[in-house]
VOBA-1610 file (N, C-alpha, C; in pm, whole numbers, padded with zeros to 5 digits, always signed):
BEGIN
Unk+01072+01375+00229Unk+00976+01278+00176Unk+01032+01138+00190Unk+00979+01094+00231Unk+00970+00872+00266Unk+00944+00854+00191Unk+01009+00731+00121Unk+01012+00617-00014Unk+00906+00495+00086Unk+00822+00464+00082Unk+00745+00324+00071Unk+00695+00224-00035Unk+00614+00147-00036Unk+00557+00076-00122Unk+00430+00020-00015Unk+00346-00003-00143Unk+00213-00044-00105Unk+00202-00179-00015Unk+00278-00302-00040Unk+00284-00379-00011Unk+00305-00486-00122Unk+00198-00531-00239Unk+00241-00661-00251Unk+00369-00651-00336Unk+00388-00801-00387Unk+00546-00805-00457Unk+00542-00910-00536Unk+00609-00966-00605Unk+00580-01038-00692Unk+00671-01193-00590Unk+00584-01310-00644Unk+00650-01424-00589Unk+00756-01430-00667Unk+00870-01544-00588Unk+00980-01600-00680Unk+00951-01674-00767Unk+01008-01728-00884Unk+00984-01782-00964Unk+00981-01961-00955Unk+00844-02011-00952Unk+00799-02187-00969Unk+00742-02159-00819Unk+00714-02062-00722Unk+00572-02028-00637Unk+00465-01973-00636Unk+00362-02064-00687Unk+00230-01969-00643Unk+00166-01904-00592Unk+00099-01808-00594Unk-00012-01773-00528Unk-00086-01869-00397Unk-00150-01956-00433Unk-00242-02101-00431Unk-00107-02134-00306Unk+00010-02192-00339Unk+00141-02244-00249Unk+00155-02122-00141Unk+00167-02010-00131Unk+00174-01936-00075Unk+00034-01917+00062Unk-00036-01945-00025Unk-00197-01921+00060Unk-00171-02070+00189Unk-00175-02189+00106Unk-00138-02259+00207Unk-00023-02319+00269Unk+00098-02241+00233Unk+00248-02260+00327Unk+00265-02162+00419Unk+00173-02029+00428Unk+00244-01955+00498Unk+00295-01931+00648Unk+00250-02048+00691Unk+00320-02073+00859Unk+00432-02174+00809Unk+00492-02207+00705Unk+00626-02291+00682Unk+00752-02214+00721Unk+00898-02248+00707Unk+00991-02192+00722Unk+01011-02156+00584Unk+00995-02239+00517Unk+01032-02198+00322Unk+00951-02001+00287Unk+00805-02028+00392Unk+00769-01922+00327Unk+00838-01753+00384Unk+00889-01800+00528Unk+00907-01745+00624Unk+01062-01665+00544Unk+01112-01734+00515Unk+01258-01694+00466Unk+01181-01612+00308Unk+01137-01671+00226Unk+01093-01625+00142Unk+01044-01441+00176Unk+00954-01461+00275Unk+00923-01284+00299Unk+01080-01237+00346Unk+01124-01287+00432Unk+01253-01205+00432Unk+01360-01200+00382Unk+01345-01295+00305Unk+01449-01193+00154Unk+01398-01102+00076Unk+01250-01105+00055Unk+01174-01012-00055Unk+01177-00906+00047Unk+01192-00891+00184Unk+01189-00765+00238Unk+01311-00682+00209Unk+01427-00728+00253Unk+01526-00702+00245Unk+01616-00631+00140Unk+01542-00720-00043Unk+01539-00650-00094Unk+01486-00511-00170Unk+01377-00531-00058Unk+01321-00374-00111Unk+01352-00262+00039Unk+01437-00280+00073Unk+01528-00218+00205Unk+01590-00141+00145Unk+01621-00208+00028Unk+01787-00108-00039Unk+01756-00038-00090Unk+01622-00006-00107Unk+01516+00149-00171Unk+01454+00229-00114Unk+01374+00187-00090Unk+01300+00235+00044Unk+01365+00258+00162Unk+01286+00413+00198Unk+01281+00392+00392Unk+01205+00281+00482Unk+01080+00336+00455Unk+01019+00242+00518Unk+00886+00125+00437Unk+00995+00033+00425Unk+00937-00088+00367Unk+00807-00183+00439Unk+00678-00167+00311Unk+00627-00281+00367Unk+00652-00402+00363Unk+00599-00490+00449Unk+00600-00623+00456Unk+00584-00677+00333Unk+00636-00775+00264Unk+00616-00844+00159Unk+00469-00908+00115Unk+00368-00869+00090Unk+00230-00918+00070Unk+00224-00975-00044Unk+00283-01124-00011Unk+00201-01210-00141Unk+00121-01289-00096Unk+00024-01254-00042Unk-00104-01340+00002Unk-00252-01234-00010Unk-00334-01295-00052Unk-00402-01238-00077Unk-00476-01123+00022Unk-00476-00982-00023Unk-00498-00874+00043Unk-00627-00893+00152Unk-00750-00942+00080Unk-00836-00987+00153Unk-00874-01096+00248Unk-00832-01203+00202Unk-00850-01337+00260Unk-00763-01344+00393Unk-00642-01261+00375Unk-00549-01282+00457Unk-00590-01213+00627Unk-00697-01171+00569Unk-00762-01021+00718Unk-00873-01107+00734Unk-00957-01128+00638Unk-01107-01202+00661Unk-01113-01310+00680Unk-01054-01399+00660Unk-01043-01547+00680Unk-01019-01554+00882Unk-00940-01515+00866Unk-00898-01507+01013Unk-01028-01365+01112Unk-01048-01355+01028Unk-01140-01256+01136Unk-01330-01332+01135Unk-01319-01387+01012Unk-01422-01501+01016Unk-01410-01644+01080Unk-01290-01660+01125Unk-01321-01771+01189Unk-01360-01809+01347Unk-01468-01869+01337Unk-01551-01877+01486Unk-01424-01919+01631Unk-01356-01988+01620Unk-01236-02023+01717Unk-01149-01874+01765Unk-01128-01752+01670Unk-01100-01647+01683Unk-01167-01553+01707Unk-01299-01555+01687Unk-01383-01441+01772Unk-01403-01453+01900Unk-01459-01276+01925Unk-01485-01253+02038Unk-01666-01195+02018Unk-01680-01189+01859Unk-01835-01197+01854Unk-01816-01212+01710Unk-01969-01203+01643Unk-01932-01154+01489Unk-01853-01098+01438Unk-01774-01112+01310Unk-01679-01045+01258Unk-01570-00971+01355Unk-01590-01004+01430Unk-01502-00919+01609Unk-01396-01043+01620Unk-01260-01043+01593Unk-01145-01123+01630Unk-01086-01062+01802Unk-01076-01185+01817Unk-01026-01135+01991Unk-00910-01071+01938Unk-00806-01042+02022Unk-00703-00999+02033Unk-00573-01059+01971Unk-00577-01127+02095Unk-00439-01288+02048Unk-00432-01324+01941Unk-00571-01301+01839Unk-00562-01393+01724Unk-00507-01298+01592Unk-00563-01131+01644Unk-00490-01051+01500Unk-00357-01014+01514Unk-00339-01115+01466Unk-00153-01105+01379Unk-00125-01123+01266Unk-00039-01064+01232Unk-00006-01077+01074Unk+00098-01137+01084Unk+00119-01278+01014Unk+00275-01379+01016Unk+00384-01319+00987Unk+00350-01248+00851Unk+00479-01232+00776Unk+00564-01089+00839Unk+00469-01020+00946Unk+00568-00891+01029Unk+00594-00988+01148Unk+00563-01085+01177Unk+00600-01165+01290Unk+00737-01214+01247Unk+00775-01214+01120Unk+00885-01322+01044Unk+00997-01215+01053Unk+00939-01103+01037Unk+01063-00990+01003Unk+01094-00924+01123Unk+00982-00976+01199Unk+01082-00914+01384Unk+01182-01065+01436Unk+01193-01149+01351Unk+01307-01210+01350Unk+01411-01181+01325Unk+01433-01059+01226Unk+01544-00981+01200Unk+01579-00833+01264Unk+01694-00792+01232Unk+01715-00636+01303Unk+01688-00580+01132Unk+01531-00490+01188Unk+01524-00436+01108Unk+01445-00304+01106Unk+01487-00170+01073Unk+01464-00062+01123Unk+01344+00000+01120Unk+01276-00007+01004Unk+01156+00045+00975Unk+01061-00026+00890Unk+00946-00069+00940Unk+00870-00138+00874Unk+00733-00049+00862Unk+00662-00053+00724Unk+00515-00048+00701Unk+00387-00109+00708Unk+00367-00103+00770Unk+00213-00254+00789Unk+00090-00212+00680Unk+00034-00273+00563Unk-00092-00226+00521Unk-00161-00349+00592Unk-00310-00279+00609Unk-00363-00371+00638Unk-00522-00312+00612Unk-00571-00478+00500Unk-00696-00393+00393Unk-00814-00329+00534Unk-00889-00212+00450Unk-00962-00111+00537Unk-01074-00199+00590Unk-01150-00155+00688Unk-01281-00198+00679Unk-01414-00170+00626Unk-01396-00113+00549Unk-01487-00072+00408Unk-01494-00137+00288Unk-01338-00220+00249Unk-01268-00277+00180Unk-01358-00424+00220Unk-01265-00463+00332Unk-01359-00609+00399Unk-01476-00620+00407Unk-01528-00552+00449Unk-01705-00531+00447Unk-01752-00575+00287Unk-01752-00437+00226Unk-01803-00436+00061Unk-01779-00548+00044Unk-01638-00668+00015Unk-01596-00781+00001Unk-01705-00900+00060Unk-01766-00896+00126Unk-01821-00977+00245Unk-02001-00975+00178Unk-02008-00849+00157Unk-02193-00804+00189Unk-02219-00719+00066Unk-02116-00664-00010Unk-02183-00539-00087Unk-02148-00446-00022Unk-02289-00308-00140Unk-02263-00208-00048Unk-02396-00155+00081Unk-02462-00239+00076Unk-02501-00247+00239Unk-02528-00256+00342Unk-02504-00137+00410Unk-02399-00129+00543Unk-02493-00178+00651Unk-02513-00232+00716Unk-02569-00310+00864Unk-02413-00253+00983Unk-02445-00158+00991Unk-02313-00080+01102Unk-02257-00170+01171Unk-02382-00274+01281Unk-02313-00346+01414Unk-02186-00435+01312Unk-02241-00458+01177Unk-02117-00581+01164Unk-01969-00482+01120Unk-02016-00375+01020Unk-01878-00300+00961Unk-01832-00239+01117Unk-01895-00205+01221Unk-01836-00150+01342Unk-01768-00284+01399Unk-01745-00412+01360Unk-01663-00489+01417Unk-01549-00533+01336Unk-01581-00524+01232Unk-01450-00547+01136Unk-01404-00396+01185Unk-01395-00285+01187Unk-01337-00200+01167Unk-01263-00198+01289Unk-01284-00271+01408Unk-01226-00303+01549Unk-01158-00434+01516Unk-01164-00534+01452Unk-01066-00636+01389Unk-00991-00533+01341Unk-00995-00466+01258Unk-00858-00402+01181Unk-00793-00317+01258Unk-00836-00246+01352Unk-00756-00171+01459Unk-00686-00256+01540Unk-00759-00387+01551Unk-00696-00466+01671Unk-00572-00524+01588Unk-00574-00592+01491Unk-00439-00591+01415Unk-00331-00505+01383Unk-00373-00366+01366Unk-00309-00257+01407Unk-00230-00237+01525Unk-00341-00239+01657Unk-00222-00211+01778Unk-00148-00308+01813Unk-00177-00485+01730Unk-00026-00581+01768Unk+00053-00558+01683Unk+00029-00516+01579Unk+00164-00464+01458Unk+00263-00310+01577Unk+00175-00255+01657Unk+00289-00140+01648Unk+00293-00180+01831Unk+00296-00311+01840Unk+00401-00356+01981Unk+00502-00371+01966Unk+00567-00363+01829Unk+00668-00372+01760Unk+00739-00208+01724Unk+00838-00132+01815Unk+00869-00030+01763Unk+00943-00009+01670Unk+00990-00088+01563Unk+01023-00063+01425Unk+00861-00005+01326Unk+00787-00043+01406Unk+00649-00012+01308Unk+00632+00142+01286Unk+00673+00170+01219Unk+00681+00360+01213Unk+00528+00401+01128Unk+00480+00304+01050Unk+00350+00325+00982Unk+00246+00223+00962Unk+00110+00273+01006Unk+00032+00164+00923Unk-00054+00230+00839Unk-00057+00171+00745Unk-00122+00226+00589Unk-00275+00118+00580Unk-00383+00167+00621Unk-00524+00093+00558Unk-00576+00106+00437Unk-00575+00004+00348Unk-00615-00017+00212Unk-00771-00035+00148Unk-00829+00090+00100Unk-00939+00125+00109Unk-00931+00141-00045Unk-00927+00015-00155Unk-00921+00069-00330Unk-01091+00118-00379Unk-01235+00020-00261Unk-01289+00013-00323Unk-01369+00167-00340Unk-01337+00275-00241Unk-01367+00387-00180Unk-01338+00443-00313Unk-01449+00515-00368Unk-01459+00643-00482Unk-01490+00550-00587Unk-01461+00422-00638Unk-01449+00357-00771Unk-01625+00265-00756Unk-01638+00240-00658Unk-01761+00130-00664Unk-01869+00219-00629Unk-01983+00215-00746Unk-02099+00291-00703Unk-02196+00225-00590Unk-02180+00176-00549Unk-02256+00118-00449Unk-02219+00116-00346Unk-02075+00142-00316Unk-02061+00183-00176Unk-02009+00358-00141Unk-02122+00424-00068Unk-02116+00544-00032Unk-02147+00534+00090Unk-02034+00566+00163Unk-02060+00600+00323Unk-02022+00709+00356Unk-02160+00790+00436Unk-02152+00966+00466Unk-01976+00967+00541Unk-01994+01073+00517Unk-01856+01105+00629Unk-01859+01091+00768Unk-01964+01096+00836Unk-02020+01065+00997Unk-01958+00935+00982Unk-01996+00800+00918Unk-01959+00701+00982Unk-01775+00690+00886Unk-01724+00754+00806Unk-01627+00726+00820Unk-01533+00740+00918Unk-01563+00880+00981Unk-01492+00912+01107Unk-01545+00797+01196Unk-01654+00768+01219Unk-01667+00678+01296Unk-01573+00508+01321Unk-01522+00481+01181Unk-01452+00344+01136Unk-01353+00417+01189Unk-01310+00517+01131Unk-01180+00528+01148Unk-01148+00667+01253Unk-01160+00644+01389Unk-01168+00708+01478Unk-01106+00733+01596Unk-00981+00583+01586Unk-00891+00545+01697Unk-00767+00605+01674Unk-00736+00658+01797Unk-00582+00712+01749Unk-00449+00598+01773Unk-00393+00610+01664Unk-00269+00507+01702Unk-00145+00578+01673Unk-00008+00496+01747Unk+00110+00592+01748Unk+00206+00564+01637Unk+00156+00641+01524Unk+00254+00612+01457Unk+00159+00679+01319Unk+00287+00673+01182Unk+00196+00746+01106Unk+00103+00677+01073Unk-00072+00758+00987Unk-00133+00642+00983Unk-00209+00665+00882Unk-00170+00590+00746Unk-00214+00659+00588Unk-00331+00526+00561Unk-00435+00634+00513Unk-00528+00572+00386Unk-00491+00549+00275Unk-00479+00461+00203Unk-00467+00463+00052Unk-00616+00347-00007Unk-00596+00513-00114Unk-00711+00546-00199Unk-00684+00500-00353Unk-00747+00459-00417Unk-00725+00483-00581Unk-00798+00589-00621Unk-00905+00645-00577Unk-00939+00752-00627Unk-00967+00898-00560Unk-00948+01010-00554Unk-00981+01087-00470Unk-01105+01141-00437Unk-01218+01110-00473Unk-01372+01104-00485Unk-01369+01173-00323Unk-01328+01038-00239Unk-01402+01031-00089Unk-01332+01148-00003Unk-01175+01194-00113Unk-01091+01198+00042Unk-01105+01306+00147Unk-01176+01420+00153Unk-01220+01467+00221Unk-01286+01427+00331Unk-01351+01304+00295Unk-01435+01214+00380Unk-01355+01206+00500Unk-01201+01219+00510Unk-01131+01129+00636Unk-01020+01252+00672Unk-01132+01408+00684Unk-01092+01506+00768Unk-01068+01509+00905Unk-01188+01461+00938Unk-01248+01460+01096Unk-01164+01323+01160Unk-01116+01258+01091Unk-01067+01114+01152Unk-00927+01112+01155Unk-00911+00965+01291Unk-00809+00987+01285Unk-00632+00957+01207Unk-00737+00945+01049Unk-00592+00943+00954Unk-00517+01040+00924Unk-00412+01008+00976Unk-00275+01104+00956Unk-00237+01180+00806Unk-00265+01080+00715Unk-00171+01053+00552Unk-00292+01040+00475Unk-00312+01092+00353Unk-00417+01041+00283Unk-00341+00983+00147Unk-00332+00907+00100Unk-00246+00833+00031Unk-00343+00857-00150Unk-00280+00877-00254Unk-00354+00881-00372Unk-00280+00828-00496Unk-00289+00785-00537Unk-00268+00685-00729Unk-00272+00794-00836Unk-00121+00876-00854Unk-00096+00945-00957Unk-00037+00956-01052Unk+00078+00869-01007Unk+00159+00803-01140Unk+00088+00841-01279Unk+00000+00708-01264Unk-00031+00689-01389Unk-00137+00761-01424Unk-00224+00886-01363Unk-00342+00993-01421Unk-00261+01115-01301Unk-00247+01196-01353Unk-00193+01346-01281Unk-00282+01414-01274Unk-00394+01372-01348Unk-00492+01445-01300Unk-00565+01474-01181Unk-00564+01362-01144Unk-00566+01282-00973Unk-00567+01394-00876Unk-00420+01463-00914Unk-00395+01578-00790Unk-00474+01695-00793Unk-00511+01731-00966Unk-00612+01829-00929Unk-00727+01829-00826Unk-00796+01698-00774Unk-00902+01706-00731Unk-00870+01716-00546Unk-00751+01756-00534Unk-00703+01769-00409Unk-00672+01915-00380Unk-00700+01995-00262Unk-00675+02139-00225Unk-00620+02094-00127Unk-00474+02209-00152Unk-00350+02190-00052Unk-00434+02261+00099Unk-00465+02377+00051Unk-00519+02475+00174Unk-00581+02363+00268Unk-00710+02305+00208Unk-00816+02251+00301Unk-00747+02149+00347Unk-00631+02063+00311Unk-00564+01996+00401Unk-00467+02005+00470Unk-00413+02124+00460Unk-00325+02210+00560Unk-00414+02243+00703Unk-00566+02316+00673Unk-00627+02318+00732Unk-00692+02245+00781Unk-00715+02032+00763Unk-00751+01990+00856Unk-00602+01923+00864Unk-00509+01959+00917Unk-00377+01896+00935Unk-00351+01715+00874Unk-00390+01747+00777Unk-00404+01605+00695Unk-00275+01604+00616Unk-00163+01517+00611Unk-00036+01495+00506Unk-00035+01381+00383Unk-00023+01386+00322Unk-00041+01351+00153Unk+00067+01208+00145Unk+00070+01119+00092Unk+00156+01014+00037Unk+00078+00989-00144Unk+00204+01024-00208Unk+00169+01032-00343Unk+00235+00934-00420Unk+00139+00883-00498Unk+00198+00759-00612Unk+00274+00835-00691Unk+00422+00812-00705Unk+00542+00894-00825Unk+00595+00790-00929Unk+00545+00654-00919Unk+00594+00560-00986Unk+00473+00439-01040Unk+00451+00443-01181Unk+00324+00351-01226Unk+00398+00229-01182Unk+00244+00169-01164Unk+00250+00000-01145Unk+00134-00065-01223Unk+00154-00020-01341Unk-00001-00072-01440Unk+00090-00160-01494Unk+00185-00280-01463Unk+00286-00299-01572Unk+00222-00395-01682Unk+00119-00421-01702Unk+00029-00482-01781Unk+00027-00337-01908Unk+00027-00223-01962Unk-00006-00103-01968Unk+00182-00112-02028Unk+00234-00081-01919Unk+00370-00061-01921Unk+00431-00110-02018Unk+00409-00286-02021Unk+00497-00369-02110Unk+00458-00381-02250Unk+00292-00361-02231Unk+00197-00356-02425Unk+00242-00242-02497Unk+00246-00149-02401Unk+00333-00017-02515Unk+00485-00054-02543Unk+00563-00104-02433Unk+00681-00124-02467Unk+00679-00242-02562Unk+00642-00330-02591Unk+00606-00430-02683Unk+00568-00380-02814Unk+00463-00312-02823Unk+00385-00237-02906Unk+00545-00198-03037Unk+00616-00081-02953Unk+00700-00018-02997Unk+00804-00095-02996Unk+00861-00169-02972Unk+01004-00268-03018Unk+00967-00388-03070Unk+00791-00447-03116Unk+00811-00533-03169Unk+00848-00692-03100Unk+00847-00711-02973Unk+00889-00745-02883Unk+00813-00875-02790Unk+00838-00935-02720Unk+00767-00961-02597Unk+00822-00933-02466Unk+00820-00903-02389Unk+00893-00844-02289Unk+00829-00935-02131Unk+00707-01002-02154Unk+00670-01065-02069Unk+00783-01194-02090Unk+00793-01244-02151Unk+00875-01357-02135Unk+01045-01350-02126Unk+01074-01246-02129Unk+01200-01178-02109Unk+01231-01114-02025Unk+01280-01174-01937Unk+01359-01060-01781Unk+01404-00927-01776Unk+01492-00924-01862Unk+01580-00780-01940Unk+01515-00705-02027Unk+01407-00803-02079Unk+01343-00671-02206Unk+01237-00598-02104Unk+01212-00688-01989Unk+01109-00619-01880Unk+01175-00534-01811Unk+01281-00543-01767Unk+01394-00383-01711Unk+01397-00328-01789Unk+01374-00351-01894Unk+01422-00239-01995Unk+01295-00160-02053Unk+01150-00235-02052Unk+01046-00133-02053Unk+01042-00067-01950Unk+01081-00053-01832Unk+01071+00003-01711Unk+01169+00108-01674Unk+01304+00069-01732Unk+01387+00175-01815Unk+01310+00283-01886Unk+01295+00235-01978Unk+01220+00345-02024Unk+01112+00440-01986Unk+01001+00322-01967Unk+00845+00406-01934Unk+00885+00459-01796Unk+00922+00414-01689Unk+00934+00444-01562Unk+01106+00524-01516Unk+01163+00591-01636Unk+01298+00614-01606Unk+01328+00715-01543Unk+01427+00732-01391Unk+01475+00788-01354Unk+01417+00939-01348Unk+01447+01012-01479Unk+01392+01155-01515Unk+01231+01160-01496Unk+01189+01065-01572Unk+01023+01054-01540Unk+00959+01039-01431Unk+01035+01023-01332Unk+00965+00958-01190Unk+01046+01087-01124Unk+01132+01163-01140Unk+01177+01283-01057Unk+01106+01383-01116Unk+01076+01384-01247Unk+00935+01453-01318Unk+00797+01493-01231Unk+00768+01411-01166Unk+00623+01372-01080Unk+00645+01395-00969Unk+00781+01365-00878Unk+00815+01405-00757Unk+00820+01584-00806Unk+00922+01613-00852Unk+00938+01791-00875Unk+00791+01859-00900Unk+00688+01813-00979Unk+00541+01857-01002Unk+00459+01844-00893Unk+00486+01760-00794Unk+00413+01743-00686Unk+00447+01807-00599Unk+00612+01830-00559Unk+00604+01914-00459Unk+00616+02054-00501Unk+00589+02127-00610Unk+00571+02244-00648Unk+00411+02270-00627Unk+00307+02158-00586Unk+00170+02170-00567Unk+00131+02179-00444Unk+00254+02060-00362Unk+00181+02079-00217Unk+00274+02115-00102Unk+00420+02071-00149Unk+00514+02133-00055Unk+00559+02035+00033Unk+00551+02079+00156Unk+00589+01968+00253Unk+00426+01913+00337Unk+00337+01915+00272Unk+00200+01844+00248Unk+00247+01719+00248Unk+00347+01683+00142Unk+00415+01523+00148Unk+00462+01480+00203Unk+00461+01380+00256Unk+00471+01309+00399Unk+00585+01177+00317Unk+00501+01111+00186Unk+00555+00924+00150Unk+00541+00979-00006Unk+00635+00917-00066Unk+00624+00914-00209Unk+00666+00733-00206Unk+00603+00714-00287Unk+00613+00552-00314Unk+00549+00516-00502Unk+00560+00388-00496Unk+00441+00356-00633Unk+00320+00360-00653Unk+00230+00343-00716Unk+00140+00388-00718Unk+00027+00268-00640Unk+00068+00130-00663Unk-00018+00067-00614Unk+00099-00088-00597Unk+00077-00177-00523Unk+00099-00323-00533Unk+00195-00373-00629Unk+00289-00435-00634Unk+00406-00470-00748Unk+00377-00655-00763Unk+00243-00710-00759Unk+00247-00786-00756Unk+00215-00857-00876Unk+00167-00771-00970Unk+00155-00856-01087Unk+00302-00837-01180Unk+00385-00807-01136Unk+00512-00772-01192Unk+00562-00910-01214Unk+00633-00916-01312Unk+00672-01041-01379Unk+00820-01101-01343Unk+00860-01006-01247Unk+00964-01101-01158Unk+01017-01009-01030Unk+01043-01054-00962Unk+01147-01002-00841Unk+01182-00870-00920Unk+01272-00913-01019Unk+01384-00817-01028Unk+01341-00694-01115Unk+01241-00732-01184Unk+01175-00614-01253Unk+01082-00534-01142Unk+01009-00560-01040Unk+01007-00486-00951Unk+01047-00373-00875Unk+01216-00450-00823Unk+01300-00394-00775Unk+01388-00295-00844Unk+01344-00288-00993Unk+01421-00236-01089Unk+01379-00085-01069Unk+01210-00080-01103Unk+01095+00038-01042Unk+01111+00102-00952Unk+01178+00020-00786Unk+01215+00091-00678Unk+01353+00122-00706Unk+01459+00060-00792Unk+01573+00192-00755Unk+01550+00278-00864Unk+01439+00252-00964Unk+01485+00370-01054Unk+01356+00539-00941Unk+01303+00491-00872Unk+01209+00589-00748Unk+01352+00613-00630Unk+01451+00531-00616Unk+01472+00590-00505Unk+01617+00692-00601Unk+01649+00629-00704Unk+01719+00732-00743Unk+01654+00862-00815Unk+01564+00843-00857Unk+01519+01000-00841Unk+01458+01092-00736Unk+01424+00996-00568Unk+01392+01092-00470Unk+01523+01143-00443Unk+01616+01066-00479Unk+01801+01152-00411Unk+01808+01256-00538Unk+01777+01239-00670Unk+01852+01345-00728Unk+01748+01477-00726Unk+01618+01446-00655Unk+01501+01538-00636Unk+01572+01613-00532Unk+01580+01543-00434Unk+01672+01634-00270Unk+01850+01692-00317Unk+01886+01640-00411Unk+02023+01698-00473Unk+02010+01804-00511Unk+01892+01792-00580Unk+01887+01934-00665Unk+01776+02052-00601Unk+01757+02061-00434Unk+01704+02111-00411Unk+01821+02178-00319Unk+01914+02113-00278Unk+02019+02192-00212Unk+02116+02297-00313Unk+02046+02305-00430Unk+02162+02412-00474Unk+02063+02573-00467
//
């Protein structure tokens, strides 16, 4: 099982959001992703790119702009790139994750839920086309498409015909959906996603609504959330119970994360999961985005307390 992460991360501290949106062709920001990569290297296998820019804007903006098309919502070629994996093939670096939001995601964002095909059939070719310049890069071992609004928004239901249809291109390398809910995931049998990615951490219930068989049988492999990222959730109980504030405290925030997220608890969820699906699991990672996390280091705290329990999970499977 592969350690990843979703992508985002929390900025350094006295940078915005807002600063980020418009520095990110600077050198300040450029170094910035590659230190935040680097340090989530020392956890992870295969690390995504540092995403502190906004999930959406960062795909649509550029795929809406008329100088970059090649029709409606259709970005030529040359133009889908993502900066911040452009920044980190500045470095020697072994394995990288690309998310990059779905086109179901972009769409809904854009229109609702509906669907006028000719336009979602061109975003969904923008997002592939960003796809095959991410993996001209052979460190790119995965790209992960970010599809939250799939199962949660009643208004967008798309049959399974046109999901296979969005998602229908084969690319070389692994190639995971992530879902927040498992409603659809059957939906992306017939297609060509590799990984179906699901948010269990924090509801275990989650996995019930998944059958190992039927995805053995459409050769579909699993990436499972083993580590919450509600840390909004996280820190009010830990607060709650010590009386505390922990948002304004660095250490009292490792230390709710200590706790709620410790070591035993997160090899807890790995050991329950693979007693359900086996080697079905492909990625164990967090459950979602580390970006509302209240610093760097409380982040990074989450990923070694995940990567030390995927080692003492594989320790204790060799006896």
């Amino acid at each position: 099982m592969l350690l990843d992460d979703i992508g985002s991360f929390p900025l350094p501290f006295g940078i915005s959001r807002e600063w980020a949106e418009k520095n990110y062709r600077t050198k300040e920001y450029e170094e910035m992703v590659q230190r935040a990569f680097l340090m989530k290297a020392k956890f992870l296998d295969v690390p995504n790119y540092p995403q502190f820019r906004d999930m959406v804007k960062m795909f649509i903006d550029p795929i809406k702009n008329p100088e970059f098309q090649d029709d409606a919502y259709l970005i030529s070629e040359k133009h889908a790139v993502i900066p911040e994996l452009e920044f980190l093939e500045k470095m020697k670096v072994d394995s990288i994750r690309v998310c990059i939001t779905g086109a179901f995601e972009l769409y809904y964002r854009e229109f609702g839920g509906v669907i006028y095909e000719d336009i979602l059939m061109n975003i969904a070719e923008s997002v592939y086309r960003f796809a095959r310049n991410a993996l001209k890069f052979e460190n790119v071992k995965c790209i992960s498409f970010d599809e939250p609004s799939l199962g949660i928004a009643p208004d967008l239901q798309p049959e399974k015909e046109l999901v296979e249809r969005v998602y229908g291109k084969k690319l070389k390398a692994d190639v995971q959906v992530h879902l927040h809910e498992p409603v659809f995931y059957e939906r992306f049998f017939d297609s060509s996603i590799d990984i179906i990615g699901i948010e269990s951490a924090k509801d275990a219930r989650k996995l019930l609504a998944l059958d190992a068989e039927e995805l053995k049988s459409a050769e579909k492999k699993l990436r499972i959330g083993v580590a919450r990222t509600d840390i909004d959730c996280i820190i009010n109980e830990f607060n709650e119970k010590h009386g505390v504030d922990a948002w304004k405290n660095e250490e009292l925030a490792e230390l709710a994360l200590n706790e709620f997220e410790s070591i035993e608890t997160i090899f807890g969820r790995i050991k329950d999961s693979f007693e359900k699906f086996g080697d079905l699991i492909e990625y164990i990672g967090p459950d979602c985005g580390m970006f509302s996390f209240p610093s760097q280091n409380a982040a990074l705290k989450l990923l070694e307390n995940l990567r030390k329990a995927r080692d003492l999970w594989t320790t204790s499977r060799s006896f």
